[in-house]
VOMARVEX-619350 format. One record per residue (C-alpha): residue number from 1; x, y, z. Coordinates in nm, 4 decimals. Layout:
BEGIN
     i          X          Y          Z
   NUM          X          Y          Z
...
END
This chain:
BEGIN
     i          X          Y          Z
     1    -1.4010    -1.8036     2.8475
     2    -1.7011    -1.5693     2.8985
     3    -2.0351    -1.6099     2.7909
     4    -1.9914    -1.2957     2.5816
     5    -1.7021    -1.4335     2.4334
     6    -1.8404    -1.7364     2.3312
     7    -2.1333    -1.4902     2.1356
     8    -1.8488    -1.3155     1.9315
     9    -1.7922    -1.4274     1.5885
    10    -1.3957    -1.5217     1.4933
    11    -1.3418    -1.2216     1.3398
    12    -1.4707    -1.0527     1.6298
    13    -1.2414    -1.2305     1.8518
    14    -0.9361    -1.2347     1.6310
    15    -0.9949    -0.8488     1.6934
    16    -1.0621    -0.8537     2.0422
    17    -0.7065    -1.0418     2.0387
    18    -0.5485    -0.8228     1.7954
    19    -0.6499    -0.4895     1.9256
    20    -0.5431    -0.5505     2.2924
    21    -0.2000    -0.6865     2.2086
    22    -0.3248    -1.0686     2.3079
    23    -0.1089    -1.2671     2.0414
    24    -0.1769    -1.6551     2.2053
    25    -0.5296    -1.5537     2.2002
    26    -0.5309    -1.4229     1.8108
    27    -0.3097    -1.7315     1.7123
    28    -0.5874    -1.9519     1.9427
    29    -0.9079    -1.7901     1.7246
    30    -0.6944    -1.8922     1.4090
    31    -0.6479    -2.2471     1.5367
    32    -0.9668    -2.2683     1.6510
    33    -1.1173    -2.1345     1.3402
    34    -0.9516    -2.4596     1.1278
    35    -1.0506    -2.6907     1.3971
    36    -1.4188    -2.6040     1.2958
    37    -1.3677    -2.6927     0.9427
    38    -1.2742    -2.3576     0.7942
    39    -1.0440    -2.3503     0.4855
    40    -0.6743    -2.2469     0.5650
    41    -0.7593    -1.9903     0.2736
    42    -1.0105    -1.8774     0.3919
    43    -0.8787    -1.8116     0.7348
    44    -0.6354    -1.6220     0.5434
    45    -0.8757    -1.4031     0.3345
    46    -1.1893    -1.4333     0.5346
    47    -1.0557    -1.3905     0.9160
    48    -0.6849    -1.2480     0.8889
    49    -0.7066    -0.9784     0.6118
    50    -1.0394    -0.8380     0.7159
    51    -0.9194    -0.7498     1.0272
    52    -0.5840    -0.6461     0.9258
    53    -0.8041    -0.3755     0.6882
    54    -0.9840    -0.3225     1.0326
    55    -0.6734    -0.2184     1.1925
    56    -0.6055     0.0363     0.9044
    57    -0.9491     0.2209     0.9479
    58    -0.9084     0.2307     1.3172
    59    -0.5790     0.3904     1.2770
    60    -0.7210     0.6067     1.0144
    61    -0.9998     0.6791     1.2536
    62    -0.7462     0.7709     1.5131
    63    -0.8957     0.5341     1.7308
    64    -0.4984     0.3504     1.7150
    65    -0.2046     0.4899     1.7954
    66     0.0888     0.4184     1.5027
    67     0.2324     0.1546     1.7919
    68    -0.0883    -0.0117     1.8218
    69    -0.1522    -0.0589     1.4486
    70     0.2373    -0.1726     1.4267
    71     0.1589    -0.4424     1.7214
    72    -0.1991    -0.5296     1.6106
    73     0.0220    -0.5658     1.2265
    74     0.2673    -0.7886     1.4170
    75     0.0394    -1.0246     1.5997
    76    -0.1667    -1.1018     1.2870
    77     0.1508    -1.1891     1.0933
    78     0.2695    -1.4057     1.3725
    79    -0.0836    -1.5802     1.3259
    80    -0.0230    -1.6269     0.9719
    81     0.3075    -1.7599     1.0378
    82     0.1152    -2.0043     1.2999
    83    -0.1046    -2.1112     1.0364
    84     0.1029    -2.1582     0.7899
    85     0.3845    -2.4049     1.0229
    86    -0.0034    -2.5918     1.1334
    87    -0.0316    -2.6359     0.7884
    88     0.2781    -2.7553     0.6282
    89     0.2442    -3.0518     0.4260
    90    -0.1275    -3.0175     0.3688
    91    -0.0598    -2.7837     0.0408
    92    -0.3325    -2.7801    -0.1980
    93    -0.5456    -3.0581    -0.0157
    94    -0.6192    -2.7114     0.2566
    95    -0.7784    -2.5268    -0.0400
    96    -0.9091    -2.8442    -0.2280
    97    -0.7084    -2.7930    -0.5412
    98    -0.5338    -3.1683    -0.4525
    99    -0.2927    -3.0169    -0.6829
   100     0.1676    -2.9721    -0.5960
   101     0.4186    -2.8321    -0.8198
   102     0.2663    -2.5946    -1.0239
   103     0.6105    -2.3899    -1.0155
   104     0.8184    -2.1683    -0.8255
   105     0.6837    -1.7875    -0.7678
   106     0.8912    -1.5236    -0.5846
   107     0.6712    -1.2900    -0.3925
   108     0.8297    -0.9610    -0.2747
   109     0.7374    -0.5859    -0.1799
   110     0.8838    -0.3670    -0.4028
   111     1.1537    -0.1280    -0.2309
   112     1.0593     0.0863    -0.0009
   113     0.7319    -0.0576     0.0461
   114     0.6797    -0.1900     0.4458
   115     0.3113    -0.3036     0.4215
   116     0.4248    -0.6599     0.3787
   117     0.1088    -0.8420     0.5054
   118    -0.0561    -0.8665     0.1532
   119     0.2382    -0.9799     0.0399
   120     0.2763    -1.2324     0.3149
   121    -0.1537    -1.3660     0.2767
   122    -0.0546    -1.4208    -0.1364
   123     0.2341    -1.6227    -0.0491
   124     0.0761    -1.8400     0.1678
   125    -0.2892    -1.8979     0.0137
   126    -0.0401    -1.9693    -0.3197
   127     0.1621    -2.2478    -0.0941
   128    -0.1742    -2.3709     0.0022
   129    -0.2453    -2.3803    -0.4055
   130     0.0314    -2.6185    -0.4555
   131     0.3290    -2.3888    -0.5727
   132     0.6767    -2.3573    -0.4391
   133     0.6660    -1.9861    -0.3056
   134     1.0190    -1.7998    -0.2124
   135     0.8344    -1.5224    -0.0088
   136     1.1515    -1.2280     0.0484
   137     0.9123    -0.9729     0.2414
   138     0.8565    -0.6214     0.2386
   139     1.1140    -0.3491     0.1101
   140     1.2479    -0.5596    -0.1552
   141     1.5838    -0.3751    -0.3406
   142     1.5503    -0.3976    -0.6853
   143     1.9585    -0.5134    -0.7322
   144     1.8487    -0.8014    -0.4340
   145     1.5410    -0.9388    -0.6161
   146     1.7088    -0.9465    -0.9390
   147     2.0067    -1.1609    -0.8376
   148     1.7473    -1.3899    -0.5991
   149     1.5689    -1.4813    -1.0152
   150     1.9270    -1.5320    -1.1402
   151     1.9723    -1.7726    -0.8704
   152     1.6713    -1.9758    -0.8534
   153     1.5216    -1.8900    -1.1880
   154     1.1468    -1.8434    -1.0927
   155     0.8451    -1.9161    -1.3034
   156     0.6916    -1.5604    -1.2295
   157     0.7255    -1.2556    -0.9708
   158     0.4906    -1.1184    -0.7573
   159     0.4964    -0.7572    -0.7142
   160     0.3261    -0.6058    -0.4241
   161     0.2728    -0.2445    -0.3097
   162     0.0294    -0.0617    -0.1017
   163     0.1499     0.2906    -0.1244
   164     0.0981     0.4744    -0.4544
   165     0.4227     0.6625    -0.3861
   166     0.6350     0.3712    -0.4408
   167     0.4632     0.3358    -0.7924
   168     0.8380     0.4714    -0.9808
   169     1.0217     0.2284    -0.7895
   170     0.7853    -0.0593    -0.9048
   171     0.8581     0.0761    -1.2779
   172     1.1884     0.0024    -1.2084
   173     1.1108    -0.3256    -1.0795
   174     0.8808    -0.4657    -1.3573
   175     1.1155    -0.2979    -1.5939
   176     1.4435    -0.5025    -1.4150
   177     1.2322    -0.8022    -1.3636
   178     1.1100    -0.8670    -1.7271
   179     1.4319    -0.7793    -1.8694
   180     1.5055    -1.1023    -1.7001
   181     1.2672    -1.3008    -1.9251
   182     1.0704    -1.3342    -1.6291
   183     0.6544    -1.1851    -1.6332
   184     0.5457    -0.9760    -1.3272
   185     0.2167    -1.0069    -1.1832
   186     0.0993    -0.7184    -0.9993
   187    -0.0910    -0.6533    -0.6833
   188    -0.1712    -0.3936    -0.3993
   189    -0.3422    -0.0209    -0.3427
   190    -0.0672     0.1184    -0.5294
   191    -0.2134    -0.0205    -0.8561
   192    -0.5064     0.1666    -0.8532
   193    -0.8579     0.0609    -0.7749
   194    -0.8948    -0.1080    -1.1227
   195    -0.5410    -0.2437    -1.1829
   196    -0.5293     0.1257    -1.4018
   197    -0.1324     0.1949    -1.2865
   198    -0.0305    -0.1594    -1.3313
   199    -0.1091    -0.1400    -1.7220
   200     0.0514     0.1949    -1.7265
   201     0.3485     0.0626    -1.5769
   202     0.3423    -0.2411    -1.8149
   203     0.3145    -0.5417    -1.5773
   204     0.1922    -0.8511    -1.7275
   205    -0.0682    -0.9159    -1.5222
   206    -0.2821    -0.7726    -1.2146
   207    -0.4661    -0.9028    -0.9389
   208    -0.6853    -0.7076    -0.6662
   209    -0.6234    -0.9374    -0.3895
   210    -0.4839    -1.2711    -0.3028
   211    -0.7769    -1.4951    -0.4375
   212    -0.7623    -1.3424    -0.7425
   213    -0.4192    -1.3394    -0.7883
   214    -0.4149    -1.7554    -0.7092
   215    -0.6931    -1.7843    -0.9704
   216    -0.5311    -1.6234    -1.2309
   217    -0.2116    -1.8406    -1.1763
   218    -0.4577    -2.1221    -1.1913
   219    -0.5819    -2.0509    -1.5426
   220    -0.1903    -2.0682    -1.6858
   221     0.0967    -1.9462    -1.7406
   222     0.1902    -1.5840    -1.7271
   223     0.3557    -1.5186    -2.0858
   224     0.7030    -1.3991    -2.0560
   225     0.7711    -1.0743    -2.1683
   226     0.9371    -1.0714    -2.5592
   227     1.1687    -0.7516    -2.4186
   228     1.2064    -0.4974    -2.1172
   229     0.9795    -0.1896    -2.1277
   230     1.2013     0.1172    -2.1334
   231     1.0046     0.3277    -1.8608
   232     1.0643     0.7148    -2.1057
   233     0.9387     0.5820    -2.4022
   234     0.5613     0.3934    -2.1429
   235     0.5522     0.7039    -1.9918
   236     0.6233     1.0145    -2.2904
   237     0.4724     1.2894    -2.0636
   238     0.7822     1.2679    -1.8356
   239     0.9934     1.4058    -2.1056
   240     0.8907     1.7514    -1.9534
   241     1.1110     1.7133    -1.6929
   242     0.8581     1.8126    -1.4230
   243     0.8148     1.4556    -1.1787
   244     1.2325     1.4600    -1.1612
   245     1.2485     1.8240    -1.0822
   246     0.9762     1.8041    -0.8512
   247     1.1240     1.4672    -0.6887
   248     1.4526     1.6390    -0.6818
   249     1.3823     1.9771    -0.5294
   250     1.1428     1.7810    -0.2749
   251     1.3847     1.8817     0.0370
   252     1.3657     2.2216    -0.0593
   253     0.9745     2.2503    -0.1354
   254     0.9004     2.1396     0.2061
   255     1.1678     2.3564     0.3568
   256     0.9538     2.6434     0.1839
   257     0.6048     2.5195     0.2368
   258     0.7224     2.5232     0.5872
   259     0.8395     2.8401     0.6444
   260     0.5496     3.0344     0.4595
   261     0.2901     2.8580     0.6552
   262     0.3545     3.0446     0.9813
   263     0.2547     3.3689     0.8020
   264    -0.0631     3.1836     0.6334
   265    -0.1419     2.9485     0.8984
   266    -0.0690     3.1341     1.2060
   267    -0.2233     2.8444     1.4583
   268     0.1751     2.6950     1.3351
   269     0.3397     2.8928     1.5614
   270     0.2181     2.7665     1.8597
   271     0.2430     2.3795     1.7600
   272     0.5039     2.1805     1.9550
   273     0.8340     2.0670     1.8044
   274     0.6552     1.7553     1.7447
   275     0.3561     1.8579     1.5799
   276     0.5902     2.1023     1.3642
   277     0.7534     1.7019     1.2776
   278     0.4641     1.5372     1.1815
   279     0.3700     1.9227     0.9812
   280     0.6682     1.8150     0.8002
   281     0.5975     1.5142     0.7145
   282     0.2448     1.5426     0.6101
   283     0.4042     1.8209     0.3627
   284     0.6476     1.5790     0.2372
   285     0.4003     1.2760     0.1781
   286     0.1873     1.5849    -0.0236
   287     0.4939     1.6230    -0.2581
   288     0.5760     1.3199    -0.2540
   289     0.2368     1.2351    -0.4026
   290     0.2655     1.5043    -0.6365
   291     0.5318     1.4099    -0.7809
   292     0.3685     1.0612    -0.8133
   293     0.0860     1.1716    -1.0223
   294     0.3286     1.3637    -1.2447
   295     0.4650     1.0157    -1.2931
   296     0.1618     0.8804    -1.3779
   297     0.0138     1.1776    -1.5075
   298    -0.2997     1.1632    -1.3409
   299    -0.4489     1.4443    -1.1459
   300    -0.6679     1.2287    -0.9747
   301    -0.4413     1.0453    -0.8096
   302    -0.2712     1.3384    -0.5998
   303    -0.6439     1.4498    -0.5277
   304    -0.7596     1.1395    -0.3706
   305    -0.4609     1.1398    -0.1828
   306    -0.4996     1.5214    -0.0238
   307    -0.8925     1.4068     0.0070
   308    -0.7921     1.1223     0.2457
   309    -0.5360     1.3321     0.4358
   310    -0.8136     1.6004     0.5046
   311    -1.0113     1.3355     0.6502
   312    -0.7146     1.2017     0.8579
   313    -0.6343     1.5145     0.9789
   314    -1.0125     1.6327     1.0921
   315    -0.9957     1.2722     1.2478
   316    -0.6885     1.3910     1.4597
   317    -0.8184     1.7235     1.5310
   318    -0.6106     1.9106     1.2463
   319    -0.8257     2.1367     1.0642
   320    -0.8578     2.0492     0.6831
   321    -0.8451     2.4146     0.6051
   322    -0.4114     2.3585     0.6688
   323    -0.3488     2.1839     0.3937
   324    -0.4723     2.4995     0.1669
   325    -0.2222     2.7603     0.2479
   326     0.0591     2.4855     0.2086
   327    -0.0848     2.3942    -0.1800
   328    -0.0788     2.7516    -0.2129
   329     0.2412     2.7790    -0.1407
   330     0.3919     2.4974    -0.3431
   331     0.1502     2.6320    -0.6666
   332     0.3392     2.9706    -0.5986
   333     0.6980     2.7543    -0.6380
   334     0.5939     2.5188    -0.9488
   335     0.3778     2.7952    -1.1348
   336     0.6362     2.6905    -1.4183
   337     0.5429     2.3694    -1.4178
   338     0.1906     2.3124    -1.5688
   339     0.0910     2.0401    -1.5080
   340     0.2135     2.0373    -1.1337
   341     0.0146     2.3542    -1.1201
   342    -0.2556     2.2344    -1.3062
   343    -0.3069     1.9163    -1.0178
   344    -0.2105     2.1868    -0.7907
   345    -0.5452     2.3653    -0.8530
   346    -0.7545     2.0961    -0.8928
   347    -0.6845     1.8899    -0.5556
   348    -0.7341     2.2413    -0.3794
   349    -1.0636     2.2840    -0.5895
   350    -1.1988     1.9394    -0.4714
   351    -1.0822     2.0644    -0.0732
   352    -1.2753     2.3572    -0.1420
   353    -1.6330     2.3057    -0.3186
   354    -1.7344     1.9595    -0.0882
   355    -1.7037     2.1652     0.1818
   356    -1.7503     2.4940     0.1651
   357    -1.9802     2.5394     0.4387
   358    -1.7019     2.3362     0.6947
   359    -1.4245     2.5460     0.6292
   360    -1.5995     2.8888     0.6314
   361    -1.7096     2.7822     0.9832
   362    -1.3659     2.6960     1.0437
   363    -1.2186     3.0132     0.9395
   364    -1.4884     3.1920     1.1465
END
């Protein structure tokens, strides 16, 4: 080991390890890490999950490929899963709680949801708080998670979602779930910022991150749920029909967005097969979203999505100025839909006006 090496901080090293693909060195910063008196929680929260959000802002950056952000992903699981076998046995004394048995919690991603590392971090800093943890991973089916409570009869579920797309599916969930007679306690960028969607969505209970979660299961008892929500009569404003025809036509919105954009975006025509893929793609995550905030009604939430794709894109040498033409085009398909065209216009308002002066130069 290098002088230099020995000047980095852990998290600087568990990085160095994570980032170049160097798994027996990230699982030796974690062990290491212990060995000098630090928490297994808070090598959880304060070493692991920092630099997993690390990784995401590299690869936002597009200073990561997708494969490195998967393998950097894969090596701090493997670390967690390291930790967690060093650990066994030592639950509760690790994060000075001296407590066992609090009752059995089933953590799982809801379906279709493959960020399972949050997921993964609550499961464990909960074993270390003394409770029995059945931990079934990322892209959870509803029907699966359902008969898994029937079976072992949990005290709680733990919801967990990153991507705000998935929010319907976790309606479902909480919906299935508490018709069980079991609560749901929400968790993950999905939520919203402030926990906003998980209220909307009726879960019993939120949590911003893994600590807090644990605390509020240290407090008490969630309270189970007197009767299912029915997710029409949460969410009235869907009675116009517009998220299910949106969600439904999706195939054939991007299909059109597509083929208009080589006469509006004429830089198209000369992109590769692949970059006409990932063209695709970013369309279909843009109606995907919209169709999202027509679930939630809330405009905002489709504009801070097309916000953080501009910024992606300039990142990766796109110009921002593409996404216009193709919210143009979709406005000119849903222009009997208001409020579709309503979010339409205002996420291509909040492009616009920030950066006026970028795009004209862009356009020049």
């Amino acid at each position: 080991m290098t002088h230099s090496t020995l000047s980095l901080s852990p998290q600087d090293l568990l990085w160095q390890a994570v980032s170049t693909g160097d798994e027996h060195a990230a699982t030796s910063t974690v062990f290491d890490a212990l060995e000098h008196g630090l928490p297994a929680q808070e090598v959880l929260l304060e070493l692991i999950a920092p630099v997993q959000r690390r990784v995401g802002e590299e690869w936002a950056a597009n200073r990561l490929t997708v494969a490195q952000e998967h393998a950097a992903s894969a090596i701090n699981d493997r670390a967690i899963a390291a930790l967690s076998h060093r650990t066994a046995g030592a639950a509760g004394t690790a994060a000075g709680t001296g407590a066992a048995g609090k009752g059995r919690v089933v953590v799982a991603c809801v379906d279709g949801e493959w960020h399972g590392l949050p997921a993964r971090l609550l499961s464990e800093v909960l074993k270390l708080r003394g409770w029995t943890v059945d931990h079934l991973g990322a892209q959870v089916t509803t029907d699966h998670l359902i008969e898994h409570i029937h079976q072992t009869g949990p005290d709680l579920v733990a919801l967990s979602s990153s991507i705000a797309t998935r929010l319907p599916t976790a309606h479902a969930a909480i919906t299935a779930v508490q018709a069980t007679g079991t609560p749901v306690l929400v968790g993950g960028a999905a939520f919203g910022r402030h926990g906003q969607y998980a209220a909307l969505l009726g879960a019993d209970a939120w949590a911003p991150d893994a600590k807090a979660a644990a605390d509020r299961l240290d407090q008490g008892p969630l309270k189970r749920p007197a009767q299912a929500h029915q997710p029409i009569d949460d969410l009235p404003h869907l009675d116009d029909q517009e998220y299910t025809m949106v969600a439904r036509t999706k195939s054939r919105l991007v299909r059109t967005v597509m083929a208009g954009l080589e006469d509006r975006f004429p830089a198209l025509r000369a992109y590769t097969p692949a970059q006409r893929g990932h063209t695709a793609e970013d369309v279909a995550h843009i109606t995907d979203f919209l169709a999202t905030a027509l679930y939630t009604d809330d405009p905002e939430l489709f504009t801070t999505f097309l916000t953080w794709t501009a910024e992606i894109l300039t990142a990766r040498g796109v110009p921002a100025r593409s996404l216009i033409p193709a919210l143009d085009i979709l406005g000119e398909e849903l222009k009997d839909f208001p409020r579709a065209a309503g979010m339409l216009a205002q996420a291509t308002d909040r492009l616009t006006q920030p950066h006026r002066g970028r795009l004209a130069r862009e356009q020049a």
